[in-house]
VMD Tcl script that draws the C-alpha trace (Angstrom):
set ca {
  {88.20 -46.86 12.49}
  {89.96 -49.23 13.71}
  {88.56 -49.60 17.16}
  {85.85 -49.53 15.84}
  {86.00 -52.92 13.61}
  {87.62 -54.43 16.82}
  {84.92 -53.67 18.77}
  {82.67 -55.00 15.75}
  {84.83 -58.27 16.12}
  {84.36 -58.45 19.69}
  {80.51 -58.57 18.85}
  {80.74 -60.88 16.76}
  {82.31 -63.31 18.42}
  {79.88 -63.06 21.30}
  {77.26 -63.73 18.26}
  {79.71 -67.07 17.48}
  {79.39 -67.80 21.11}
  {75.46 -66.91 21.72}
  {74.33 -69.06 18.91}
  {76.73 -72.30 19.70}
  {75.42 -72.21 23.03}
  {71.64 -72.01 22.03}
  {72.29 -74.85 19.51}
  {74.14 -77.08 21.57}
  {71.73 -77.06 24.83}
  {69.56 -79.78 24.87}
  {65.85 -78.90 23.13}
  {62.31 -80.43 23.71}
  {60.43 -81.10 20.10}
  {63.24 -80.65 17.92}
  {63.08 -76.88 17.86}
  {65.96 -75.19 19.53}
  {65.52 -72.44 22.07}
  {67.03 -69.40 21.57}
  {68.27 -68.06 24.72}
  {67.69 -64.11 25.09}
  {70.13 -61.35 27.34}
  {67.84 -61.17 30.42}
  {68.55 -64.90 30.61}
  {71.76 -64.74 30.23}
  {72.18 -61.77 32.54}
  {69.92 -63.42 35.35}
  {71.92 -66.24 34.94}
  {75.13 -65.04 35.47}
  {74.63 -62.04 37.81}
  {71.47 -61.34 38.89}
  {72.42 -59.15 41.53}
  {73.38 -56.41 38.62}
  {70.07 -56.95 36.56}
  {68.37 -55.94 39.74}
  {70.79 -53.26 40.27}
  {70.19 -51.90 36.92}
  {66.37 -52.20 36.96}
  {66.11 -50.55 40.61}
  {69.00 -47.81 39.34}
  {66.53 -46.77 35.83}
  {63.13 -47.60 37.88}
  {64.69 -44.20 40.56}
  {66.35 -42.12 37.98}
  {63.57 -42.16 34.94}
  {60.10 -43.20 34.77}
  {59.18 -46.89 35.59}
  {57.90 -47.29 32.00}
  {60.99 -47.55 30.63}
  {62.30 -50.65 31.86}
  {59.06 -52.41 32.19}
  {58.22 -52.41 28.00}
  {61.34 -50.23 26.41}
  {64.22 -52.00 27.95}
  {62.92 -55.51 28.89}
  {61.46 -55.84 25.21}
  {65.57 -54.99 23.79}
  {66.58 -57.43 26.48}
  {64.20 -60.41 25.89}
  {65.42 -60.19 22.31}
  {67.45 -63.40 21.26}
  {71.26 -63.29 22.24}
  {73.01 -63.91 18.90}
  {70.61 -61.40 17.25}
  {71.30 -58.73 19.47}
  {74.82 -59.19 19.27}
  {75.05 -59.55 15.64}
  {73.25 -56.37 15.29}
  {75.89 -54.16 16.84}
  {78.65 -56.43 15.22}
  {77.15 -55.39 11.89}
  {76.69 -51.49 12.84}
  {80.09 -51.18 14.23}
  {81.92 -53.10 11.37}
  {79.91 -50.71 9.10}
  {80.71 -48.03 10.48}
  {84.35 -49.04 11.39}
  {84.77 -49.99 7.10}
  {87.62 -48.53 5.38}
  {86.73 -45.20 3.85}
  {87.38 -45.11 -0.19}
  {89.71 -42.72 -0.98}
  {89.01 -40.33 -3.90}
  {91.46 -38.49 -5.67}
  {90.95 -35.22 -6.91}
  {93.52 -33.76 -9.78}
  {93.44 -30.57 -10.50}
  {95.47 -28.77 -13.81}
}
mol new
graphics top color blue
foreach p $ca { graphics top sphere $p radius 0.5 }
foreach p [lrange $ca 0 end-1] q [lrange $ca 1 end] { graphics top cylinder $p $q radius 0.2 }
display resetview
């Protein structure tokens, strides 16, 4: 449980970090650009992104990077990464305890 709500943490603050960096970067037209994971990834290491697409493109069927993974990927940063912060703080969430008495 409680790796769980770390990990959740973790998430979140890689949510914190996603959406300060969208909203500080300078923005044509008032409208801020949301920044997605592929961008991120290709900016940071490209050499894994094309690593990973060459390493699912040999072991499955090329379908499934082209729309499957690429359409999770082009999804905004901070939304991705305050999805899993929500699912694994859920599911990292103290139980409630119930007591049973029995006479």
């Amino acid at each position: 449980m409680l790796v769980l709500r770390f990990i959740g943490s973790l998430f979140l603050l890689g949510t914190v970090i996603a959406i300060t960096s969208d909203l500080s970067r300078p923005h044509r037209a008032g409208t801020p650009a949301f920044a997605s994971i592929h961008k991120h990834w290709s900016d940071l290491a490209p050499q894994t992104l094309a690593g990973a697409q060459k390493s699912v493109a040999t072991r499955t069927h090329r379908v499934i990077w082209d729309p499957l993974i690429m359409s999770v990927l082009n999804v905004p940063a901070f939304v991705t990464f305050g999805g899993l912060a929500v699912l694994f703080l859920y599911l990292g969430r103290p139980r409630r305890r119930v007591e049973i008495f029995v006479n």
